[in-house]
N, C-alpha and C positions, 0 to 999 in steps of 0.2 A: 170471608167467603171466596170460593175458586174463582177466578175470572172464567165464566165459560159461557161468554158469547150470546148469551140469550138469546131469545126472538118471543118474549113472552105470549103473541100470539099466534106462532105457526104450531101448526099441524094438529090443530083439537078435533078428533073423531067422535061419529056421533055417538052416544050412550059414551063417551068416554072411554069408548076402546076395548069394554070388557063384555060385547056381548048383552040378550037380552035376561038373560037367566038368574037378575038380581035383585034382592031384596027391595022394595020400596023405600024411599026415604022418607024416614020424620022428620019432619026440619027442626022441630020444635026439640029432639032430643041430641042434636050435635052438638056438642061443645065446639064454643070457635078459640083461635088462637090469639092467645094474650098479645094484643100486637106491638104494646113496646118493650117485649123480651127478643125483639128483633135479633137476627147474630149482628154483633158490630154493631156501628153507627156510623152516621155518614159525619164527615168532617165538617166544621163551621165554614161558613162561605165568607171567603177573605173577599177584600177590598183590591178592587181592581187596581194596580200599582200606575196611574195616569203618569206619574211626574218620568216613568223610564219609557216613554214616549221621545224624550228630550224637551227641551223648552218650548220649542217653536209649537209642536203637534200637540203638548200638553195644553197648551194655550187652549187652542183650537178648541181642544176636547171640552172643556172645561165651557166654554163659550156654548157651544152649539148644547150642550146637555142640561144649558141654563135655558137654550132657545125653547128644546124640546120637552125637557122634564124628565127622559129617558133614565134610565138606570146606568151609569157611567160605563157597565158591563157592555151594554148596547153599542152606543156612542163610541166607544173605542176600539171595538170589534168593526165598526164599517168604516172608522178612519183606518185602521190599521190593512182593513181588506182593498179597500180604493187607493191607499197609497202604494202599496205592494202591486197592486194592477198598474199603477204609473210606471214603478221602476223595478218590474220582473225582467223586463228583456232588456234591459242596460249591462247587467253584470252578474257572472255567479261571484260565490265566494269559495276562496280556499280552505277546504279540509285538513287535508295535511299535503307533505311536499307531490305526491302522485297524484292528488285528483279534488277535483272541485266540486260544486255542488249549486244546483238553481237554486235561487231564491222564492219561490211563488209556493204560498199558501194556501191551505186549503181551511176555510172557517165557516165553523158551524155554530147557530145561534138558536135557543130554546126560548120561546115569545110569547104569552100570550097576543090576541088582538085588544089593542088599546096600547101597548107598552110603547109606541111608538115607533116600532124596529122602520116602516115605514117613510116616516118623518127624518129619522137619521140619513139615513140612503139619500133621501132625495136631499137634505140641505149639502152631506159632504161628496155626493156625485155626481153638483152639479158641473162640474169641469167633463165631464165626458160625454154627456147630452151635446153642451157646446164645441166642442172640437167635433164630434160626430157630425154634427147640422153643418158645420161651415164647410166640410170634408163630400158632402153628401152631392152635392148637385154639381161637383167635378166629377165624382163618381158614375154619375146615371150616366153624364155625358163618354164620359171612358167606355163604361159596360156597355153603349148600345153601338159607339166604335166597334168591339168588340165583337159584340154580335153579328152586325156583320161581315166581320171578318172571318168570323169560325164558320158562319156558314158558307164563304165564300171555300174556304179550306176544304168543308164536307163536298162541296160541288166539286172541287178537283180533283181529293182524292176520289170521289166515286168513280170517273173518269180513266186513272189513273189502274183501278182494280179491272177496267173494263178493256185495258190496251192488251192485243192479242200481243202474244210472244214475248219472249224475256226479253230482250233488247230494249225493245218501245217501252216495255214496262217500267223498264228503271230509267230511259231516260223522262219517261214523264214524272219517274218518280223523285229524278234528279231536280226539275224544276218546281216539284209540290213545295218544298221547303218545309220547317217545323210549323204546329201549330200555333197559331197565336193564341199568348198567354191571357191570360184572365185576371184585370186588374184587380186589386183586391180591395177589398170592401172594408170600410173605413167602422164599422159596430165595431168594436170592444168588447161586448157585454152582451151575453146573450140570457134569457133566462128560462132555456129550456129544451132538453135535445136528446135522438136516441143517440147512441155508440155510433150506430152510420151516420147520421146527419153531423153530429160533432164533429167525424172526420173530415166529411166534407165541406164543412165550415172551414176547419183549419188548414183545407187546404185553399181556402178561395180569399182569406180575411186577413187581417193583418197579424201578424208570425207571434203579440203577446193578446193574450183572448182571456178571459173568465166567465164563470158560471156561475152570476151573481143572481137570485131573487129574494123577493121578499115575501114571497108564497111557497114555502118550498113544496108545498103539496103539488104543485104544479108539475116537480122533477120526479120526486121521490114516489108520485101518487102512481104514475107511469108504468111501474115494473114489475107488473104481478105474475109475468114470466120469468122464473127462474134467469132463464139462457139469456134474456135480453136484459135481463140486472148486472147478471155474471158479463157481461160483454162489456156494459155502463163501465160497474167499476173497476174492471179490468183497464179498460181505457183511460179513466179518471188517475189510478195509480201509476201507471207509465206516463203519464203530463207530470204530475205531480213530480216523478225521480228525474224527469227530466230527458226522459227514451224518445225517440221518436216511435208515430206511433202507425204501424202498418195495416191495411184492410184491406180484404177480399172485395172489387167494385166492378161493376159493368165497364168499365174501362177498357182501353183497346188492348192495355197485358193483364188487364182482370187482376191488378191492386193497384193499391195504394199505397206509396211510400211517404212519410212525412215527417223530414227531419226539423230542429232545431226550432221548435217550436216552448212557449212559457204560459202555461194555465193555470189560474186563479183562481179559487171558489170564494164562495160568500153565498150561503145560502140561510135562510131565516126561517120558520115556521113555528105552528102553535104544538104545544108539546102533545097531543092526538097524535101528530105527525112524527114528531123529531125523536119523543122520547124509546119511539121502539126501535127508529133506525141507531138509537146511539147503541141498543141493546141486541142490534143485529146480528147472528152469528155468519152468515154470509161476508157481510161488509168488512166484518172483524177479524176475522180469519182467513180473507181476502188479502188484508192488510190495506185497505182504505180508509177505517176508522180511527186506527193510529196513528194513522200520516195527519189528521185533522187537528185545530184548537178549536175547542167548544168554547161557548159561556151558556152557564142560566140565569138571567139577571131575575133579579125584587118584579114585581107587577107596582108598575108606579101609576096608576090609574090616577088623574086628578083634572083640576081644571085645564082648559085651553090656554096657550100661554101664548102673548104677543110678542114677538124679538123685538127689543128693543134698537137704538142703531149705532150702537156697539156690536153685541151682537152680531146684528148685520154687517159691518164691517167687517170684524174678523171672520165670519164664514166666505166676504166676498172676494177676501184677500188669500184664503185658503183654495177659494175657486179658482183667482189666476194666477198663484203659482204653481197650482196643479195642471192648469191649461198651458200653460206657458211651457211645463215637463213635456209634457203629451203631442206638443207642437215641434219642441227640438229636435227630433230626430238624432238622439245623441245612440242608439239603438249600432249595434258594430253586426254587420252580418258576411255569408260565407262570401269568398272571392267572386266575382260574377254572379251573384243572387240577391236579390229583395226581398226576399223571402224566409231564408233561413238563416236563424240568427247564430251567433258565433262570438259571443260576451267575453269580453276581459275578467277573471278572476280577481276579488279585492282579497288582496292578503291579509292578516292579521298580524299588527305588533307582538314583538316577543311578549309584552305582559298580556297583551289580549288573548293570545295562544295559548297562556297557562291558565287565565279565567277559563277559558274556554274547554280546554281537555280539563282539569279538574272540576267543572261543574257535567260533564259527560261521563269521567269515571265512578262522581257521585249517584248520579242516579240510575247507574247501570247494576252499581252493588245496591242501591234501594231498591230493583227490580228481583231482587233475587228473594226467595220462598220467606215468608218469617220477618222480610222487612217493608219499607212505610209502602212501598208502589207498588209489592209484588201482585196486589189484586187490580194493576193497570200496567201491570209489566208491559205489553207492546207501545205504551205511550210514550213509557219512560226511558224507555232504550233509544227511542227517538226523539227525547226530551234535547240530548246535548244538540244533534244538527237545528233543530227546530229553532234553536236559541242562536246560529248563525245565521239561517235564513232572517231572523226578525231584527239581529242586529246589522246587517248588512242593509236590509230592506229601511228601515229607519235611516243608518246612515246615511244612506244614496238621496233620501227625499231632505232630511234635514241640511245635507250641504248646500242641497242647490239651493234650497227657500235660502241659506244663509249665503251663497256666491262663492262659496270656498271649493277648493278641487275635488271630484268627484270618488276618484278610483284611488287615493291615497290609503294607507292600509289603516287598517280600523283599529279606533284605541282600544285605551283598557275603558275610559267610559263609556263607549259605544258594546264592549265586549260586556257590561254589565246590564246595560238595557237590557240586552237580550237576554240575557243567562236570569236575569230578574222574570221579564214577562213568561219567559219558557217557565220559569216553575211555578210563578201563577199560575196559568194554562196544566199544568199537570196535576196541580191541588184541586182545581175547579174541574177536572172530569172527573177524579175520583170522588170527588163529592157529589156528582150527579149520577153515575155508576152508581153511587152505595147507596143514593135515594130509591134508584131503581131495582137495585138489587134488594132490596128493604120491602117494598112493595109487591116485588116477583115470589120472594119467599113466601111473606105471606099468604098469594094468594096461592100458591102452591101448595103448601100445610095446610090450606083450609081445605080447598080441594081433597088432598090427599086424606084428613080427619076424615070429610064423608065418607068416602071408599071405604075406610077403616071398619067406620058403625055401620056401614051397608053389612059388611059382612061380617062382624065378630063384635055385635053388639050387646052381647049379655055372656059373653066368653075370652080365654085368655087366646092368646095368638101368639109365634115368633117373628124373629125379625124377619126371617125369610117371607112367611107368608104375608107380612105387611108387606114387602116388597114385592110382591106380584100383584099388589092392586094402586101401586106408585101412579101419579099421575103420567103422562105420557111422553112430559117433557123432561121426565127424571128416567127415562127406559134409555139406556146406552143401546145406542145402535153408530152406522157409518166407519169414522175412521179408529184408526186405537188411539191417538190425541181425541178423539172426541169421547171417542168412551170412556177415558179414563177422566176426563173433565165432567161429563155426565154425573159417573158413579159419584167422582166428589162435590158433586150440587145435592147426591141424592141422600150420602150422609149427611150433607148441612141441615137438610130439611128434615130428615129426622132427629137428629139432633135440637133442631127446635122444636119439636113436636114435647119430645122429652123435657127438656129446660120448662115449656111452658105449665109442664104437669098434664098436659091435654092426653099424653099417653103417658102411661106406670108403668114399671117394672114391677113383675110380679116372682121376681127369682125362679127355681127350679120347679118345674109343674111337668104333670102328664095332658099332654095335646092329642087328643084323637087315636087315644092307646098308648103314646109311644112317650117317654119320659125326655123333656127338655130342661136343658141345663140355664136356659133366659127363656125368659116370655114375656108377656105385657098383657096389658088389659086398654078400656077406653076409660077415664076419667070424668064421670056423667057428672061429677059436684064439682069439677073446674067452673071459678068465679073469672070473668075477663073485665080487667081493667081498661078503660080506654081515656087514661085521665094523662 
């Protein structure tokens, strides 16, 4: 089926769009659609590949999912999102010989409540709680230095706007001096914020930041404004390429400039929430959905488990060498700034370079019409960078836990972690995609069936006139990419309408005088299996 962005619950009008001038409905006389004559099938859900974590974080994982019971999907998802928050602003990596590329993630997780997503977070994030608390109460004491200092600033320059004539004016303006800076505030982790408020976090906080929750309804519940979504992920995708990111603010030149900054996601909720935004066509077509790695782990519901002090150990030991990261200040930033960062690029070994461009040449011809990704084409084009970010992002956290040099160019083993986890990540959204995509049909075709027996229920009909009583999320409207994406959702679902036998072909018939060369009927002795 077309990738076309769904949003299976916008825009449903009332009576369905068609006006009050229609037939009552029997419910009792509609055939429903045979539901596992689905188009397609969603992929088997593979096995999260732990071991290309490396040794060290395999460990880890492997431990703390004994502690939690989580579904390894989970588990490896928040180690990989918290260590990546460690080591975004140490270093991009090399592309090719022109240009390089941040390493910072964006991850997305589909939960129910009980799966633990919870639990994970808090055992492997507990190294940033602790550096934040120790970080905090030099902080207050800095910020209220500051504060009076900026106010002392506002009292001069007021002073200074009030000196008659030009002369006096500039020489008062000579002794104003610049404003005192605004030290920056030692969170990390914020979990939840508009477009404005995000900017001005990033401008007051320390230069590598994410948007990590474990409620995502919190973020995502936020934007039932169009403009102020469009703004969100507008914002979210320039952190993500790694742009600095500019805003219109009450500011004394009325914006904001913010370079060299590294933003993180990790966001978690229950699939109510998660499963529409996967299926967003704003988001999608935005180009924020494909910048992300999903997982939807197993519902591992069971008893309470007590960590043992193994266990314990190893998660204590993952705490301080992630604290001990977070602490070094190994961070390279611009000449004269604190602020903005300015990373050494890790190059790639000749063999690492050819894993690398040939697993990006592969998935770029798999994106193309007819082959395995072209129903998640924007992922898979991004498949190959995604797999440097992760291999880089690993490398960086694994030398240090191990003491080895940091910015050395990255192997061929470290080039297959990633090139491994990137196509896990690209199997595991198509397989949530074609779940959703599976579900959206159908409830499209049923929808669409009533409409059908609303109006041509004891008569034949053409394709045309079935098409004027389409449901509303199969009506092409907006761009010519979207209508042309539209139209081919809306042959899918006729398409199964047919396959299911729910509608017949009734060959060459006279329709309302006029001789048609196809027609249909409704198929009232359609049996629906649902086994």
């Amino acid at each position: 089926m077309t990738d076309t962005n769904l949003d299976p619950f916008e825009g449903v009008p009332v009576n369905g769009g068609y006006g009050d001038n229609v037939t009552p409905l029997d419910f009792n006389a509609i055939p429903t659609v045979n539901a596992p004559e689905r188009l397609g099938s969603a992929p088997a859900m593979l096995e999260y590949p732990i071991e290309a974590l490396g040794p060290y974080l395999a460990d880890k994982a492997k431990h703390i999912q004994g502690m939690t019971g989580a579904d390894p999907r989970l588990v490896c998802q928040s180690l990989l999102a918290h260590v990546n928050l460690t080591v975004q602003g140490l270093a991009n990596v090399r592309r090719d010989a022109g240009s390089s590329l941040p390493i910072s993630l964006a991850m997305l997780s589909i939960a129910r409540s009980g799966d633990s997503k919870s639990e994970c977070d808090k055992h492997i994030g507990r190294a940033f709680g602790i550096v934040e608390s120790e970080a905090w109460d030099d902080y207050q004491a800095e910020l209220a230095d500051w504060q009076l200092d900026n106010d002392c600033f506002d009292r001069d320059r007021a002073e200074v706007l009030k000196a008659k004539g030009a002369v006096k004016r500039n020489e008062a303006k000579a002794n104003l001096g610049d404003r005192p800076v605004r030290p920056l505030s030692p969170i990390r982790r914020i979990d939840t914020a508009t477009a404005e408020a995000l900017v001005s976090k990033l401008q007051t906080s320390f230069p590598s930041r994410g948007l990590f929750s474990d409620e995502a309804a919190t973020f995502l519940g936020g934007y039932s404004a169009r403009e102020a979504k469009t703004a969100m992920l507008g914002t979210l995708t320039k952190l993500w390429d790694g742009q600095g990111v500019t805003s219109e603010t009450k500011g004394e030149d009325g914006t904001t400039r913010i370079p060299g900054r590294r933003f993180a996601i990790h966001l978690q909720g229950q699939p109510e929430i998660m499963n529409p935004f996967l299926m967003d066509r704003l988001a999608t077509g935005q180009g924020l959905l494909p910048r992300c790695l999903w997982v939807g782990p197993k519902t591992t519901l069971g008893v309470v488990r007590t960590p043992n002090a193994t266990q314990l150990q190893v998660r204590d030991d993952l705490t301080e060498t992630m604290a001990r990261l977070l602490r070094a200040g190994l961070e390279t930033y611009r000449e004269g700034s604190d602020r903005i960062l300015e990373p050494p690029a890790l190059d790639l070994s000749d063999e690492a370079r050819a894993l690398s461009l040939a697993y990006t040449n592969e998935m770029r011809i798999a994106a193309n019409d007819g082959h395995e990704f072209a129903e998640v084409r924007g992922y898979a084009v991004r498949s190959g960078e995604q797999a440097l970010r992760i291999m880089a992002t690993l490398a960086l956290f694994n030398r240090y836990a191990a003491g080895t040099p940091l910015f050395e160019s990255l192997t061929a083993d470290e080039a297959r972690r990633g090139v491994d986890l990137a196509r896990f990540y690209l199997n595991e959204v198509k397989r949530l995609r074609a779940e959703q995509m599976g579900d959206i049909s159908e409830r499209l075709a049923t929808d669409w069936l009533a409409k059908i027996v609303r109006q041509f229920a004891d008569g034949t009909f053409t394709k045309s006139d079935a098409y004027r009583f389409a449901p509303n999320r199969l009506r092409p409207n907006g761009s010519a990419v979207n209508r042309d994406a539209v139209k081919a959702e809306r042959e899918d679902i006729w398409s199964l309408l047919l396959q299911t036998r729910n509608v017949l072909s009734c060959g060459p018939q006279e329709v309302d005088g006029v001789k048609r060369t196809e027609t249909f009927t409704v198929n009232r002795e359609s049996e629906v299996s649902h086994d």
